[in-house]
C-alpha positions in Angstrom: -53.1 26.3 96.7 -53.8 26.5 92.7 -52.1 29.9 92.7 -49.2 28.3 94.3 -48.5 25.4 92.1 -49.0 28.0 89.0 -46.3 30.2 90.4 -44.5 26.9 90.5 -44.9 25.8 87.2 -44.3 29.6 85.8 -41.0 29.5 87.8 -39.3 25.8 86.6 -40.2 27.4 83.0 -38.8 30.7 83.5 -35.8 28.5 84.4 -35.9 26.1 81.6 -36.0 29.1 79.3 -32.8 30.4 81.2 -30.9 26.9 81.1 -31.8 26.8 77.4 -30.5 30.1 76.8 -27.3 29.6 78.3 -26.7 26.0 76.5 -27.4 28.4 73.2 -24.9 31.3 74.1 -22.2 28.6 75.3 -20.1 27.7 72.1 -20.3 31.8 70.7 -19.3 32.7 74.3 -16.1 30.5 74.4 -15.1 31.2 70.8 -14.7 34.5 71.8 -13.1 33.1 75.1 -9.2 32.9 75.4 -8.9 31.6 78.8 -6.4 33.5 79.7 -4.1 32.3 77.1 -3.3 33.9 73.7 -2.3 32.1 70.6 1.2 33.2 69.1 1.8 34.0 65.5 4.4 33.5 63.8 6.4 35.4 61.0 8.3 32.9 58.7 10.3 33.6 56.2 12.0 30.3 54.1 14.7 31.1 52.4 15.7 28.8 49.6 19.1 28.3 47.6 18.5 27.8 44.1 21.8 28.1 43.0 23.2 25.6 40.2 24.8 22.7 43.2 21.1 22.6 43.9 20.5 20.9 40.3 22.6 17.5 41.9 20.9 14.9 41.7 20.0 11.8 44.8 18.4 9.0 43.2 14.8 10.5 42.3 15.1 13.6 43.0 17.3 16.5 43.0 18.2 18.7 45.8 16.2 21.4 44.8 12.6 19.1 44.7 13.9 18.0 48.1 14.1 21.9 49.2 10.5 22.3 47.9 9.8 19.4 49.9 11.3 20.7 53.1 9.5 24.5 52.5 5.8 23.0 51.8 6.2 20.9 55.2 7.7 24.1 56.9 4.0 25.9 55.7 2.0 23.0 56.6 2.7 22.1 59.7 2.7 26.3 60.5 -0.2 27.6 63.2 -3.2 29.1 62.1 -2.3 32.8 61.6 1.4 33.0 60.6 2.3 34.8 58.3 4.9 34.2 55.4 7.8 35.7 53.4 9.4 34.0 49.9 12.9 34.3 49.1 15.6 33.0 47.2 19.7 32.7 47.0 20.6 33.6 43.2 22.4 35.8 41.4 19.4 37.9 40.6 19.4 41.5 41.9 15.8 40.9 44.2 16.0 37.9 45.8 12.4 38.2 47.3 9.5 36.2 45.5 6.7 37.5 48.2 7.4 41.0 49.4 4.5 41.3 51.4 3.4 39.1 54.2 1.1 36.2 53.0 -1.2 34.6 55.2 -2.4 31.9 53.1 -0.6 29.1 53.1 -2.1 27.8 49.8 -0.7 31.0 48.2 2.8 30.4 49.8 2.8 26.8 48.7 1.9 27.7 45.2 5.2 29.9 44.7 7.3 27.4 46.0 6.1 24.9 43.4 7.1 27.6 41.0 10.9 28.1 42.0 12.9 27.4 38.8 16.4 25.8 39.1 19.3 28.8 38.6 22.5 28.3 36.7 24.4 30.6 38.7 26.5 30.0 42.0 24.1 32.0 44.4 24.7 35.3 46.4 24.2 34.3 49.9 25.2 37.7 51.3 22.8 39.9 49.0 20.3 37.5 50.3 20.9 37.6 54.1 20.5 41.8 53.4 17.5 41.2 51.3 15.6 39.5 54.1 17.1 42.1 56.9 15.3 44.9 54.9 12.0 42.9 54.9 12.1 42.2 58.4 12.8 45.4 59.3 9.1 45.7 58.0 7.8 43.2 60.8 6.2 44.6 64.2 9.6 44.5 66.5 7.2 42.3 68.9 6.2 39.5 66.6 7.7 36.3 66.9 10.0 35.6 63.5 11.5 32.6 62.3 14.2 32.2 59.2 14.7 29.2 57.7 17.7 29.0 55.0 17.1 25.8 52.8 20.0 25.1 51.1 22.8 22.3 50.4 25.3 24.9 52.3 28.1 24.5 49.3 31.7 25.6 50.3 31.7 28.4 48.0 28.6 30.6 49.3 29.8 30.1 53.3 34.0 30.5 52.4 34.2 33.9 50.5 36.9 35.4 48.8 38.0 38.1 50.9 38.0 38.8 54.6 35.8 42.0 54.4 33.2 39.8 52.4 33.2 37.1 54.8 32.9 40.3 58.0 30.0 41.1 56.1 28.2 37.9 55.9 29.0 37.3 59.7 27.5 40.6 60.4 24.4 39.3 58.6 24.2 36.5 60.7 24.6 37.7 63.9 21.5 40.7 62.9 19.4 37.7 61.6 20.5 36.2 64.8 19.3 38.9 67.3 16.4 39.4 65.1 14.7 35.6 64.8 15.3 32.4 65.5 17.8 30.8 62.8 17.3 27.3 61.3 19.7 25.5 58.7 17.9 22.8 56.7 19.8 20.8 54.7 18.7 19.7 51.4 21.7 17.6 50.6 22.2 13.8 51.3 25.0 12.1 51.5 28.0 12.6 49.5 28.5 13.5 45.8 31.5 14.4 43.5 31.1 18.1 42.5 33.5 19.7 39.9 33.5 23.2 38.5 34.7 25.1 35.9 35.8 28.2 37.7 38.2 29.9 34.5 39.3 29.6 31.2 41.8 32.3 30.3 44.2 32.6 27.4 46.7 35.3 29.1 47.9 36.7 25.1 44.3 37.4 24.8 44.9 36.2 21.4 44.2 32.9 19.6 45.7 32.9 16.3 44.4 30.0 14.2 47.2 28.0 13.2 49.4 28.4 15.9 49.8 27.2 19.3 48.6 29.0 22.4 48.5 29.1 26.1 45.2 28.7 28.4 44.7 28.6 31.9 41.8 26.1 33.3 41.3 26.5 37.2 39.1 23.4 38.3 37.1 23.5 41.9 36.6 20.5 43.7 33.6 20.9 45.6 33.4 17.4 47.6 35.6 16.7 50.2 37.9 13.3 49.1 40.8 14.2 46.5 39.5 13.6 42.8 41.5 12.6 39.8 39.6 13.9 36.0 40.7 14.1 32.3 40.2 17.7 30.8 39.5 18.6 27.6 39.5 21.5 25.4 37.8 21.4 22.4 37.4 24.0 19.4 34.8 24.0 16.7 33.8 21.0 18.7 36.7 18.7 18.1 38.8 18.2 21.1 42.2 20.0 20.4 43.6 19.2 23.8 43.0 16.4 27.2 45.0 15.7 29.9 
């Protein structure tokens, strides 16, 4: 009978050692665990206009700060894992401010912060085929999203000639097959947006003294009809208005 009961009491220990055990290799056993489901990561890349419409300002802010804005939320609210690429619309020949995939967002965030204002009108297209090449870079099987941050101003979106605006088309419908496309607007509400688009004197020639012809070609950017003085003005004293 005493053997018995030590057998016993050898057994419920053996299995209290086992239970314990287990309750030890639980949480490293499920955190290697994916329960039959796999997360999904996600290649971003945020595109974001910096051309000169983006200097308009809405009360506090301009429209760039409120593109900033929309591109810090777009990496903070991004899974665990995704990767990220940095890229800008400008007149500059590289439009790409990270080349290679980033995967912290504190690093993505901290470039973003540090996108200066352009003075330039922006060159969408060169752009858009910028961020084609670096995708082509991405494993064909990843998941990729594009977001274009921008205030979408007539003059980048309505080109000059029909083969320019085939080619941006083009570009869209690759980024289109490629990722999933989103438009964020930056912009709010509606301003009054004027440009000076030339200044030509035809004779070439100014001759001080004499009268001359210039033509002044003026862009209205906003949508309602807009009615402005111009002046012309030479060793800075006005010389002509109208």
């Amino acid at each position: 009978k005493a053997r018995l009961e030590s057998l016993l009491i050898l057994l419920v220990r053996c299995l209290l050692l086992a239970f314990l055990a287990l309750a030890v290799a639980r949480p490293f056993a499920e955190s290697h665990s994916t329960g039959g489901e796999e997360i999904t990561r996600t290649h971003k890349v945020l595109l974001l206009d910096g051309s000169l419409s983006m200097s308009i300002r809405n009360s506090q802010e301009s429209r760039m700060d409120r593109a900033r804005q929309l591109a810090r939320e777009i990496v903070q609210t991004a899974t665990t894992g995704d990767t990220f690429h940095l890229c800008r619309i400008g007149n500059a020949q590289s439009t790409v401010i990270i080349r290679r995939p980033a995967r912290d967002p504190a690093d993505v965030l901290r470039e973003i912060d540090r996108l200066p204002q352009l003075d330039d009108a922006g060159d969408l297209s060169t752009a858009l085929r910028q961020v084609i090449d670096l995708l082509s870079e991405v494993p064909a099987n990843q998941a990729v999203e594009l977001y274009v941050i921008s205030d979408f101003q007539t003059s980048q979106w309505a080109l000059d000639t029909p083969a320019e605006e085939a080619q941006l088309r083009q570009s869209i419908q690759e980024l289109s097959n490629r990722c999933r496309l989103f438009l964020v607007d930056s912009g709010a509400g509606q301003v009054v947006n004027l440009s000076l688009k030339s200044f030509q004197v035809p004779e070439h020639v100014a001759l001080s003294g004499r009268p001359f012809h210039v033509e002044v070609t003026v862009v209205n950017h906003s949508s309602e009809e807009q009615v402005r003085n111009v002046e012309i003005l030479a060793d800075r004293v006005v010389r002509f208005s109208q």
